[in-house]
N, C-alpha and C positions, 0 to 999 in steps of 0.2 A: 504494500500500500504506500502509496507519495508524501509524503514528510510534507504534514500542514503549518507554512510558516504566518501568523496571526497577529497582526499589528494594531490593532484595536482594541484590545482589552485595556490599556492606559491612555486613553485621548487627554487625561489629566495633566499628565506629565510633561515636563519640557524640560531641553537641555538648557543650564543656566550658568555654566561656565566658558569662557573660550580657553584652549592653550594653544599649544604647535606640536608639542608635545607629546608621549607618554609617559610613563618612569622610564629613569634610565636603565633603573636595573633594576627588575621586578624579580619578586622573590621562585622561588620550584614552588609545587604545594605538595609533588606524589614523588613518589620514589622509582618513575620511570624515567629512565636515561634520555632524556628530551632533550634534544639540543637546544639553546637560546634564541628565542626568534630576531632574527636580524634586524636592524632597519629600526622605522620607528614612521610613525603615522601624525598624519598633520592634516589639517584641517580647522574649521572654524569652532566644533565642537568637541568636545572628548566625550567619547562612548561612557569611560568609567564613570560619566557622570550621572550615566542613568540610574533609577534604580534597581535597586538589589532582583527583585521579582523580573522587573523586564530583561538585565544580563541574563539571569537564569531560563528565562524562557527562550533566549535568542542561544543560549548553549543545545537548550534540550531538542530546539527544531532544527538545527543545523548538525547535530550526531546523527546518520546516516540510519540508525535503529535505534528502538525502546532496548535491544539486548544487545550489549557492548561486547565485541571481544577485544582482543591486544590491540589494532590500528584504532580501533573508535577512544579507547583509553587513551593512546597516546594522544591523538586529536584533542581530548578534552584538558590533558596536561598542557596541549597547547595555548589553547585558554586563557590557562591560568597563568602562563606567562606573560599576556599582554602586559598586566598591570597588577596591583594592587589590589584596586577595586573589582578587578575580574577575577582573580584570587579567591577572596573574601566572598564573589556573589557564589562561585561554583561550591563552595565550601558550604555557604548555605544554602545551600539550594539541592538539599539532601534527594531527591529522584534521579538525581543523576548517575550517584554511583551507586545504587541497588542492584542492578539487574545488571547479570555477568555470566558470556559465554567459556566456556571452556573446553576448549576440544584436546583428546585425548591423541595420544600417551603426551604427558604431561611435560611442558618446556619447563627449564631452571627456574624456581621461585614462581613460577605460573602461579601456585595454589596458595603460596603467602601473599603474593599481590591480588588476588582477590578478595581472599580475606581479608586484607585490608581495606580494601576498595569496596566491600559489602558494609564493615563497620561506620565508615563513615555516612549510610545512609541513615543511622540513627533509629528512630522510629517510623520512617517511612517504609513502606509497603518493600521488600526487598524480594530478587530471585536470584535461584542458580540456573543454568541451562549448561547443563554436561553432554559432549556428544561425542560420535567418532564414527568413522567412516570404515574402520579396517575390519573386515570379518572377522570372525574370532571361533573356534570349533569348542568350543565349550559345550556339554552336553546337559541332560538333568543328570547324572551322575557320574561327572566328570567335570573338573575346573582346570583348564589350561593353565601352564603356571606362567605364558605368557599375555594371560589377559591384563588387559590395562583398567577391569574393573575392579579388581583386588591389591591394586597396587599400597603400599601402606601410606603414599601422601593424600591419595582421595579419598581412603578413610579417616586418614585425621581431619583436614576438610570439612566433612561430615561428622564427625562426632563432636570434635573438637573448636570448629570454626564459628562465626558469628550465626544467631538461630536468623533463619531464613523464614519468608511466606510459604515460598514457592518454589519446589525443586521440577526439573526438567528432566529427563535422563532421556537420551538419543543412540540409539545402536542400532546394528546389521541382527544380530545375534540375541533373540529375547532370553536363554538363558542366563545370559551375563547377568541380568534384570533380577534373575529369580536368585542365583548365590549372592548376589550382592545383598538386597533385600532379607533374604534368610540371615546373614549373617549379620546383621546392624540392626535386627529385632532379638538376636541373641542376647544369651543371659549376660557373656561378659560385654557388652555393648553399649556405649552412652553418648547412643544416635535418640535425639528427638526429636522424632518425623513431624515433617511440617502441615499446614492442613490442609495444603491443594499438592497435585502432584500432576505431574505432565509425563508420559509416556510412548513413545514413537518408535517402531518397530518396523526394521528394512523387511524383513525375510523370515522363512521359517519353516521345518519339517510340517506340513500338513497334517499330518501322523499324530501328533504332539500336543496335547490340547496349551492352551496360551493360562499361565497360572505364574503370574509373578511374582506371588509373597507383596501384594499392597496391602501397604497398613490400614487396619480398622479401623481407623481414628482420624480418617480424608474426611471433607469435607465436602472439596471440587476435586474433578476427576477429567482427566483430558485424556485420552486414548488415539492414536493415530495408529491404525493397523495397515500392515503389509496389502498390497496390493494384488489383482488374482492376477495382473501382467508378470511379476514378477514371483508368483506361489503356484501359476495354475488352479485351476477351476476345480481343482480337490479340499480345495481351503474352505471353500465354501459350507464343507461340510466339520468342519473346525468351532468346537465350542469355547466361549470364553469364561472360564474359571474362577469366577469373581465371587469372594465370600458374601455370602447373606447379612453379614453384619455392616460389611459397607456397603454394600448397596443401599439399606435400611436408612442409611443417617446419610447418604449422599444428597447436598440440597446443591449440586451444577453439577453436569453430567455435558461434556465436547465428546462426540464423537466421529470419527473420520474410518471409513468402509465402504470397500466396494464387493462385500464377499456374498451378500443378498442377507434376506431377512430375520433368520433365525437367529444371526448372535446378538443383533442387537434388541432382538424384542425379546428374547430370552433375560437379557439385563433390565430393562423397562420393565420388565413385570414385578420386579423386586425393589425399584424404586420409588416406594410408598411417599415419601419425603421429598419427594426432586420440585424444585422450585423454577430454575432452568435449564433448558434443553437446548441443544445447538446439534441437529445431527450436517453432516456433510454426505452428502450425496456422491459424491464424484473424487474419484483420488487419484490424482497424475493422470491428468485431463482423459479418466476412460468416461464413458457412460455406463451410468448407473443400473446396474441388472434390471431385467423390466419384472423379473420374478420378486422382486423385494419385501413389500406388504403380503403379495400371495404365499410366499414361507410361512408367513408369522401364525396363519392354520393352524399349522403343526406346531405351533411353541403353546400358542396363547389356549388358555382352558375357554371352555365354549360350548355351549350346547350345539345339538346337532343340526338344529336348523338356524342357528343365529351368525353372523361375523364373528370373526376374534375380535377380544375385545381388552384394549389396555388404557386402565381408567389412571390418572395422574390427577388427585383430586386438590396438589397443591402446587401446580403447575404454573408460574406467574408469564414466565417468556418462553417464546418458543421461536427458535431461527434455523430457519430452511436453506443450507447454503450447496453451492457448486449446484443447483437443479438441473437436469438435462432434460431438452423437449420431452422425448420420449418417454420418462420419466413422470412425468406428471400430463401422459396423453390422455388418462381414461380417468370417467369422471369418478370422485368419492375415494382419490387414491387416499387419503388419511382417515377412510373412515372406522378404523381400529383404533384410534386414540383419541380418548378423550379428556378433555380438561376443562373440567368447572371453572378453576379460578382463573382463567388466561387473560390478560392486562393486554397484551403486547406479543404483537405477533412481525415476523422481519422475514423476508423473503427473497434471495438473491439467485438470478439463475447463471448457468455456469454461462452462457452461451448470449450474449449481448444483442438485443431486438426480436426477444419473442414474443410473438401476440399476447394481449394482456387473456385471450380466452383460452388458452392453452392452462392459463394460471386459476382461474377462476372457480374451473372446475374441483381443483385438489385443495382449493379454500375454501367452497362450498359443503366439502366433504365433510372438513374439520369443524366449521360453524355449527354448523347440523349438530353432531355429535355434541356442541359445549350445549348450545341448544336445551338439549336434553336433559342436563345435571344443571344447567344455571336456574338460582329462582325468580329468574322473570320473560325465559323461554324466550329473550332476545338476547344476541350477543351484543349489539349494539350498546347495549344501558351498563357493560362492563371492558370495552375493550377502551385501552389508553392509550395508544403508542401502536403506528401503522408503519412498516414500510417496507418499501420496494426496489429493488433493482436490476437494473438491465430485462426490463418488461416494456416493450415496443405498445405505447397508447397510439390508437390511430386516430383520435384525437382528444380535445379537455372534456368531452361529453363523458366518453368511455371512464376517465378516471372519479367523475364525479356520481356516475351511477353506481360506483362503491361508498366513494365516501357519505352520498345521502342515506347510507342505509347502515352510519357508524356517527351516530351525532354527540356523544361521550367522548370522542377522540381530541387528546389533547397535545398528543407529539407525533407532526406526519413527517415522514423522510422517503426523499424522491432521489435516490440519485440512479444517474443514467436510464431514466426513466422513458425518455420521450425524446424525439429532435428539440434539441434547442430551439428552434423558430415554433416550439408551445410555453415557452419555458411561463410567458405572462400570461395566455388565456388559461393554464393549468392554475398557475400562482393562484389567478382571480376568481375562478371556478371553485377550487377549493378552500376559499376562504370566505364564499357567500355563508351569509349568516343562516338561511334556511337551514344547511346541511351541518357546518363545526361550529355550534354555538359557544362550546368552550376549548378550543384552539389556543393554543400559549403557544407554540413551538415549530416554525416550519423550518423544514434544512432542503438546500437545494445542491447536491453536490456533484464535482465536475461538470460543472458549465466550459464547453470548450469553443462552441461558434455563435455568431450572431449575438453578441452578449449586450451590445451597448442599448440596443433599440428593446430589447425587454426587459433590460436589466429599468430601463425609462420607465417603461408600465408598469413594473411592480411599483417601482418608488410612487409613483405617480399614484397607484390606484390606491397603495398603502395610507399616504396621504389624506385621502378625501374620502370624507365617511357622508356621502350619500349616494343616492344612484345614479348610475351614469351611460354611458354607452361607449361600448370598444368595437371596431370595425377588426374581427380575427381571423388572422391564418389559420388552417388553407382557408379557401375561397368557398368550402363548402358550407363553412358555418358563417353565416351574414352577421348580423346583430343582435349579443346578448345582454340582457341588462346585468347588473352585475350590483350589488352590497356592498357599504365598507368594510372591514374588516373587523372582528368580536370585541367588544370592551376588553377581552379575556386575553388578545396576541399581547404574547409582549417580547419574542425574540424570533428574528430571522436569520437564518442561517448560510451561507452562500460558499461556494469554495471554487472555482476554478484554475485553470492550468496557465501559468504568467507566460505572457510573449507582450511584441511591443504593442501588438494591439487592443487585445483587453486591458494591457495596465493603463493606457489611454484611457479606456472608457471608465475604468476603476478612478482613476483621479478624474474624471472629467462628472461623477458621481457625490464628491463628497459634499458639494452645497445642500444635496438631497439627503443627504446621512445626516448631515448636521442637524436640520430643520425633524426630520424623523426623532431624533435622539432629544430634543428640545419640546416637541411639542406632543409627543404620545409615548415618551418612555420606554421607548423601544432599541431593545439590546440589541445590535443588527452588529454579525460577527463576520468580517471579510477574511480571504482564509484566500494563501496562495500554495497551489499543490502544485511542488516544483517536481 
């Protein structure tokens, strides 16, 4: 995903010193061998004079990922060298150094400079992300003595190192997974598992069923399984060995599978407690078995004449990602799941411009079913949070004949939704007051053509709170009248891709940000995704 860099959260702020200057000799802050930046910067302002928050966020958007390895470290060392004040922002500006990649077998001090570089995020949110790419023949009853998952610096690390949120482990070989794991719940062991765990897994005997020793005491649970390109279509018949006690208390459940239905509905049935769900459709761009839902027959309990049926009665989000056409060709594809409590539903297909009726159907499926268990037999009077991507509207009618039929919705997200030349009749379609009476929250993201002349409409229609008339592209729809917008908006969201001509239109925009931001309170967040 593109590094959103965001200049608008401090319109407060202004530079209030001039120098020519930086320091001359700004101090190290880390213990990587960074050479001294040369040279020296000149101009009418000095950076270090902003503050503390904005350096820190102009670090955090310019590191290359949220998960740092060696190069992004040294980059951020470099930072620190400008100045002083750049120093001190990164040092407080504790998200920085949490999150840290480490790929195996392990370079000199690689594992003390992490730990290091993990302590200084303090109390904030912190990860590991351990990987490796080398196969490794480690067995269920055999351990290589050249694996690189046993080595004694990655269990000290682990036992010994600063307590993490969030640990990642990456390998070719799931057994590595399971000795290691066995061994760091061991008696002599003073590993304190953390309470999300991430899991990603190249390859694997078929044969074998998949049982890693995950601690009972997860919370969130991320699973990335081998693919049938690279396992063969025998995997398929490959159960996942997950204890009954974590699944029980699992409240986030990521899953990544392309192996058809049974392993993952086999795990759903025992997630009584799952609050959300994120399944992935599609893995290393295959399509998704069209056999998928049709397996889950044979997992889920069921009477003879009913569907399978997997009830998630504390279900809040639910995200449908990589979708492939085919995939959700036939109508009521989700009609085995059901979820009373669903707030917030998000839907991205893998394959960018598919009819929104392709979609329609396999949302129908799932409505129906909440339908059912919710106590007001509309889904509308509980759903919060919509959205969509890469779903081809073929025009603002089509997206609006969903939203009139969700008037509870309070955060819509569009992105790559439609041609840019809808970007305004959608804007203003869905934010008539018939349909989102309590609307707070629209995001529009990756806008990449035509941006100046709609980006005008929306400011414009935002603007003026009576009825009006807009003459819309295409040429099929003539003249709609149109509403101003809910007491209830109060932020828009925008994000597209810089070159020299939107940044044109972007500055040629801000007299209408201003007067927005002045006169209706409106958090309007410009976002460039470089």
């Amino acid at each position: 995903m593109p590094t959103v860099l965001s200049y608008s959260h401090y319109p407060h702020l202004a530079l209030t010193r001039p120098v020519s200057t930086v320091d001359s000799q700004p101090e190290a802050a880390t213990d990587d061998n960074t050479p001294q930046l040369e040279g020296a910067m000149t101009g009418e302002w000095k950076l270090g004079n902003l503050a503390v928050e904005v350096l820190g966020e102009i670090m955090s958007q310019a590191l290359p990922s949220r998960w740092m390895d060696h190069k992004d470290r040294k980059q951020l060392a470099q930072f620190c060298l400008v100045s002083r004040q750049w120093r001190d922002a990164a040092h407080q500006t504790h998200s920085l150094w949490g999150h840290n990649i480490i790929r195996l077998p392990f370079k000199p001090r690689s594992h003390t400079q992490a730990s290091r570089w993990i302590s200084r995020s303090l109390n904030s949110p912190s990860g590991l992300h351990i990987v490796t790419s080398q196969a490794c023949k480690c067995t269920q009853n055999l351990i290589r003595p050249d694996c690189h998952w046993r080595k004694p610096s990655l269990i000290m690390l682990l036992e010994s190192g600063p307590r993490i949120a969030h640990l990642s482990l990456a390998t070719w070989n799931p057994m590595c997974f399971h000795h290691l794991l066995r061994f760091l719940q061991g008696p002599m062991s003073f590993w304190r598992p953390p309470k999300t765990m991430g899991f990603e897994v190249g390859q694997w005997n078929p044969r074998e069923p998949f049982n890693p020793n995950i601690p009972n005491s997860l919370e969130s649970l991320c699973l990335t399984l081998p693919s049938i390109a690279t396992c063969g279509t025998d995997i398929k018949a490959t159960q996942l060995h997950l204890q009954g006690c974590l699944l029980w208390q699992l409240t986030n459940l990521v899953i990544t599978c392309d192996w058809g239905g049974g392993q993952i509905a086999g795990v759903l049935l025992s997630c009584a407690n799952l609050e959300c769900l994120e399944i992935r459709f599609a893995h290393n761009g295959l399509q998704y078995p069209p056999d998928f839902w049709e397996s889950v027959a044979s997992i889920a309990p069921q009477a003879p004449s009913l569907q399978p049926t997997i009830i998630l009665s504390k279900l809040r989000t639910l995200r449908l990602c990589n979708i492939t056409p085919h995939a959700i060709s036939s109508t009521g594809a989700l009609e085995c799941l059901k979820a009373p409590s669903l707030v917030a539903l998000h839907i991205h297909l893998k394959v960018m411009g598919v009819p929104e009726h392709s979609v329609w159907g396999m949302v129908r499926g799932l409505t129906t079913n909440v339908n059912r268990h919710g106590p007001s037999h509309v889904l509308p009077a509980k759903l919060l949070s919509l959205g969509f991507s890469n779903i081809k509207f073929t025009s603002a009618r089509d997206l609006v004949d969903i939203l009139s039929t969700i008037p509870s919705l309070k955060h819509l997200i569009l992105q790559q939704c439609f041609y840019d030349a809808y970007i305004f009749s959608v804007t203003q379609m869905s934010l008539r007051v018939p349909f989102l009476p309590h609307l707070e929250h629209l995001e529009l993201l990756y806008v990449t053509e035509e941006f100046r002349r709609q980006l005008e409409y929306v400011f414009r229609y935002l603007k003026e709170r009576r009825p009006h008339h807009y003459h819309i592209y295409p040429q099929d729809i003539a003249e709609i009248e149109f509403d101003g917008p809910p007491d209830s908006f109060k932020k828009l969201t925008l994000s597209y891709r810089a070159n020299d001509a939107l940044t044109e239109s972007v500055y040629s925009t801000s007299p209408t940000l201003t007067e927005l931001r002045r006169y209706f309170a409106l958090d309007i967040d410009r976002s460039f995704c470089l």
